[in-house]
C-alpha positions in Angstrom: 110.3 79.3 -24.4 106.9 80.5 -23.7 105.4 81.9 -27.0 104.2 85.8 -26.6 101.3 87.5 -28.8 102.0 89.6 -31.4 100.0 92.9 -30.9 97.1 93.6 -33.0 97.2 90.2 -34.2 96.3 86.7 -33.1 99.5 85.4 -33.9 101.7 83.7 -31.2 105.2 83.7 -32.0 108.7 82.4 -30.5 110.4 85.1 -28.7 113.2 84.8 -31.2 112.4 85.7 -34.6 115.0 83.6 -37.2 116.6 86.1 -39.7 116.4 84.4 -43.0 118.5 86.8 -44.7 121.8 84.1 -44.7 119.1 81.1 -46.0 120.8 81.0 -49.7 123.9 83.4 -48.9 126.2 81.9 -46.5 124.0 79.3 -45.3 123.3 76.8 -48.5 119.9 74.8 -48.5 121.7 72.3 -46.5 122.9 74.0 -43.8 119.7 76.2 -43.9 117.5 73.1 -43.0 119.9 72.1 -40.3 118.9 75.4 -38.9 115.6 75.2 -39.2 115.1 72.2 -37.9 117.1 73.2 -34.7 114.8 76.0 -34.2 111.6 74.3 -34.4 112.9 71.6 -32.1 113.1 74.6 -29.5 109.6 75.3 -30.6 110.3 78.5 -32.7 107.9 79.4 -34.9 108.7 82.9 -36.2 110.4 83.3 -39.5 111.7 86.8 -40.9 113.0 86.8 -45.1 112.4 89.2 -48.1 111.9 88.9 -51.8 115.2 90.4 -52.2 117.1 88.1 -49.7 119.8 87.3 -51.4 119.6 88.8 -54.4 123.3 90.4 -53.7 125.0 87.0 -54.0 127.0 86.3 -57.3 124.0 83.9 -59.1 121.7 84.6 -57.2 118.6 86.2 -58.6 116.1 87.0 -55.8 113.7 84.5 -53.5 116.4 82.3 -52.7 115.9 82.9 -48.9 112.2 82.2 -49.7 112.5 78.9 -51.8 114.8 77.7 -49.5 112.0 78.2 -47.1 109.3 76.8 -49.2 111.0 73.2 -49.8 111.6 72.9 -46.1 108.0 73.6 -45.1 107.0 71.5 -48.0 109.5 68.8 -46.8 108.6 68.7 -42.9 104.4 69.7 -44.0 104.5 72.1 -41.2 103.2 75.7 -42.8 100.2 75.6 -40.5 102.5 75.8 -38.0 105.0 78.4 -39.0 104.5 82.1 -39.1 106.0 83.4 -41.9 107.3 87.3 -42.6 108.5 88.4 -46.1 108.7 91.8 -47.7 108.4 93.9 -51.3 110.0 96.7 -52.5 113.7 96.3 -52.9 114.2 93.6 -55.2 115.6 94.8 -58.6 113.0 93.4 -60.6 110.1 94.3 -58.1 111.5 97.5 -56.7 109.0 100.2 -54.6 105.5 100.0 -53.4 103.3 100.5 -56.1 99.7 99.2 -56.3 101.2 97.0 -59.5 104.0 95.8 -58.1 103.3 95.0 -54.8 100.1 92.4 -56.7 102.7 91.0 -59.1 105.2 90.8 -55.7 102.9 89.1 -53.4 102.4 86.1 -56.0 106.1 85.7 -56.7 106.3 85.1 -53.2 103.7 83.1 -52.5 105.3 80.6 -55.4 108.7 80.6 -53.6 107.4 80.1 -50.3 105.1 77.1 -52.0 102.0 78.9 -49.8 98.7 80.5 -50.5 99.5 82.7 -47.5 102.0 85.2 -45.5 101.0 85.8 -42.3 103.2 89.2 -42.1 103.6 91.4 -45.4 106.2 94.2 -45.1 106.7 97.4 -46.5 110.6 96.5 -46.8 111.8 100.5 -47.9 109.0 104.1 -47.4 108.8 104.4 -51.0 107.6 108.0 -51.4 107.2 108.3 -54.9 104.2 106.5 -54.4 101.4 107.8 -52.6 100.8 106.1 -49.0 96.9 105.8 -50.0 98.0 103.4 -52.8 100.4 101.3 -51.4 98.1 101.0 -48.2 95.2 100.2 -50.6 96.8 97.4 -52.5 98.2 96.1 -49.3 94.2 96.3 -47.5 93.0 94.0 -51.4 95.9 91.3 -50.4 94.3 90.9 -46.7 90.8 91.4 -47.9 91.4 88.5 -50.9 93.6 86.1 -48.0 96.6 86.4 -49.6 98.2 87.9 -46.3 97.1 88.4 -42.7 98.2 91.3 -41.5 100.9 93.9 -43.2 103.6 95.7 -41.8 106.3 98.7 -42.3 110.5 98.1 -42.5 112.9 101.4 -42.6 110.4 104.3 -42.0 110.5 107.0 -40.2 108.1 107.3 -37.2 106.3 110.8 -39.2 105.6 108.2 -42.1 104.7 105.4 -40.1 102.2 107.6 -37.9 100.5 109.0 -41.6 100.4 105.6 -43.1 98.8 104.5 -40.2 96.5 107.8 -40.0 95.4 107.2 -43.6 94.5 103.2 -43.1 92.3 104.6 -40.0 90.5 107.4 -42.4 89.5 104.6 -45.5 89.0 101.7 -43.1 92.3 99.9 -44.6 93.7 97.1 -43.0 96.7 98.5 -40.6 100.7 98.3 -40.3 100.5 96.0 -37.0 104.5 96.3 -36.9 107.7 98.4 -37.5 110.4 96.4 -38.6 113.4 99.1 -38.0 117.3 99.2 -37.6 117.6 98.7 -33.4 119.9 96.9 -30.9 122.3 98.3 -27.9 124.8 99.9 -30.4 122.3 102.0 -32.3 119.7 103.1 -30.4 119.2 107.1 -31.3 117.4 106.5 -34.1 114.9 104.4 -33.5 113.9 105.5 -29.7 114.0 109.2 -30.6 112.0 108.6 -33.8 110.1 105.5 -34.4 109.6 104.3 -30.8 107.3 106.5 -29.7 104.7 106.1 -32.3 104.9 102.0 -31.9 103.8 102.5 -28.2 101.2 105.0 -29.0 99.7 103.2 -31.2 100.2 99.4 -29.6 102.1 98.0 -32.2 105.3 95.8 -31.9 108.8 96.3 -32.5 110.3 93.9 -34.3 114.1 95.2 -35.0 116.7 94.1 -37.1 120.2 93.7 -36.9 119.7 92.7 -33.3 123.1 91.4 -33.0 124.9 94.7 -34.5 125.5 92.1 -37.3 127.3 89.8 -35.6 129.6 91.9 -33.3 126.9 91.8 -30.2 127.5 87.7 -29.9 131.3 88.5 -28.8 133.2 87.0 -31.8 134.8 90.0 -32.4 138.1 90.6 -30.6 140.7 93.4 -30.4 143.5 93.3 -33.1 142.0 89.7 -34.4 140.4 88.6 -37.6 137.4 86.9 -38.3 136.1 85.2 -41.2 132.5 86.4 -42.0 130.7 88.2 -45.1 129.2 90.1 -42.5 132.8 91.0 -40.9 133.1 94.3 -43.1 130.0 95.7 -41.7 131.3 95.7 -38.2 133.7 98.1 -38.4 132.1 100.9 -37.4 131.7 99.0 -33.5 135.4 98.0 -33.2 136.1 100.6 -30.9 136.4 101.8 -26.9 132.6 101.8 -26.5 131.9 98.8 -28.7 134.0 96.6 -26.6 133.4 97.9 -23.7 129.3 96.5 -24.4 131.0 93.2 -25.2 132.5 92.8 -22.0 129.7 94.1 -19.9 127.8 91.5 -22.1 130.3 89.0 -20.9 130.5 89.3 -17.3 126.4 89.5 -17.4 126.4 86.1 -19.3 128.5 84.1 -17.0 125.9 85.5 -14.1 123.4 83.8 -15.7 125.5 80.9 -17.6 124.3 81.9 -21.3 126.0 83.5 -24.3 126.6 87.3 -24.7 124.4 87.1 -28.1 121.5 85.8 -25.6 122.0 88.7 -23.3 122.0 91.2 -25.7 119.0 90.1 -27.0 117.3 90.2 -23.9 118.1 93.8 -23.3 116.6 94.6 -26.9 113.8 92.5 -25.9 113.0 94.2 -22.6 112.7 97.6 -24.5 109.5 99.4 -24.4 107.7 98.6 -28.1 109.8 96.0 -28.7 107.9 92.3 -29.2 110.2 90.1 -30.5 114.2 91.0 -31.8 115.6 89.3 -34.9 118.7 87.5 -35.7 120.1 84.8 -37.9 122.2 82.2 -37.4 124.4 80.4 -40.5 125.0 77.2 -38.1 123.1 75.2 -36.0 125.5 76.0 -33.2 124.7 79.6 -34.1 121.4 78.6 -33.7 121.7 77.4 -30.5 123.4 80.9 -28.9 121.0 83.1 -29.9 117.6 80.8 -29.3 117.0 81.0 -25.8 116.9 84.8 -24.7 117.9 85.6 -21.3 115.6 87.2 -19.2 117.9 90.1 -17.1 117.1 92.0 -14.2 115.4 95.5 -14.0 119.4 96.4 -12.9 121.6 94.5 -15.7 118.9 96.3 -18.4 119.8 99.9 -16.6 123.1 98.9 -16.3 123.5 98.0 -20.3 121.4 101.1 -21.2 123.3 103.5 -19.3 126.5 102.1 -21.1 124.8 102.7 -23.9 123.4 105.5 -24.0 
């Protein structure tokens, strides 16, 4: 697929960007290479962890999502080629936004990852016990001394988002060039009634998580069965009426176009206003290979999903 430019940036990125939350969780080094690999060979490029992924797993301790990624970029010598996204704040032992924590973060990072780089630097949490001014600061030294390109904001609220963005204006501080929020065709009032509007006034992207409603958007999920996922607990809360009834709308508008419901979901979230590039994971390579190739829908199958929806 055609790469697309990140806004505000000079970045060009896959139009899928790979989750790397399950890199070290329920995908082990092994099978997180196999999925790396598949993506590149589709010519992806666009790579989404966090300090903290998966910190939650028994033995784990934090970074494993990003050493994971490290030793397969050292392995294939391809960092030049990847765009890499990781995030501070909500690991235990580096937790919130403070001018000394996110310095100590960035260089735990950068020794997971096995770079002297990040080309995207999230905000992961609004941490407001901190003021914005010294978070944004800290953040503006780490593009100023190279350490990352450009920095961005996950899980704030478009108010926040607008000020942070106010205050890098006012003291000539690099500048959140993304919004990393909760978003897909199950949970939409949030984001569009809050967030949304200030990514398109101020010509940022939208680079939402949870695509996939954690899983239950790529159609796994069936009435009165079971499925075995981690992830299958978080679910719940779309195994009803309207939940289904998206799946099979989702359905019948894959077959049209001979793709997977996961592909067509994405592509609504894609065609929203803001929106630059949706993210999702995959555990397997045939995972992978649902979710990689978004389908582009008509101006009528987008109106049709949103009104569902709505």
């Amino acid at each position: 697929m055609t790469h697309i430019s990140l806004n505000k940036t000079d970045l060009k990125v896959h139009p899928l960007c790979l989750g790397g939350n399950v890199f070290g969780w329920s995908a082990d080094e092994t099978q997180s290479f196999a999925v790396l690999n598949a993506y590149t060979e589709h010519n992806g490029n666009f790579i989404d962890t966090a300090d903290v992924y998966s910190e939650w797993k028994d033995g784990n301790t934090g970074h494993d999502s990003e050493t994971i990624l490290g030793k397969w970029m050292k392995q294939r010598g391809n960092r030049s080629e990847i765009v890499i996204a990781t995030k501070v704040a909500k690991l235990s032992t580096r937790a919130g936004l403070s001018a000394a924590n996110i310095t100590a973060a960035v260089d735990d990072s950068l020794r997971a990852l096995q770079t002297d780089y990040i080309d995207i630097y999230y905000a992961h949490e609004d941490d407001k016990t901190v003021p914005l001014r010294e978070t944004l600061g800290a953040f503006d030294a780490l593009v100023k001394s190279g350490k990352v390109r450009y920095i961005a904001a996950s899980n704030y609220t478009g108010e926040r988002l607008a000020e942070a963005i106010e205050i890098s204006k006012v003291e000539g501080f690099a500048q959140y060039v993304a919004l990393q929020n909760h978003y897909n065709l199950l949970e939409r009032k949030e984001f569009e009634g809050d967030a949304a509007p200030v990514v398109i006034q101020e010509g940022i992207s939208a680079i939402p998580y949870f695509g996939l409603a954690r899983g239950f958007l790529t159609g796994k999920y069936r009435q009165g069965e079971t499925v075995n996922s981690v992830r299958a607990a978080g679910v719940a809360a779309y195994e009803n009426e309207r939940g289904y009834q998206v799946v099979s709308l989702l359905h019948d508008i894959a077959k049209t176009h001979n793709t997977t419901i996961a592909s067509v979901a994405l592509g609504w979230l894609a065609a929203q206003p803001g929106v630059s590039t949706p993210i999702a994971s995959a555990r397997t390579v045939e995972q992978l290979q649902e979710i990689v190739n978004i389908a582009s829908l008509s101006a009528d199958e987008i109106a049709e999903l949103s009104d569902l929806t709505k």
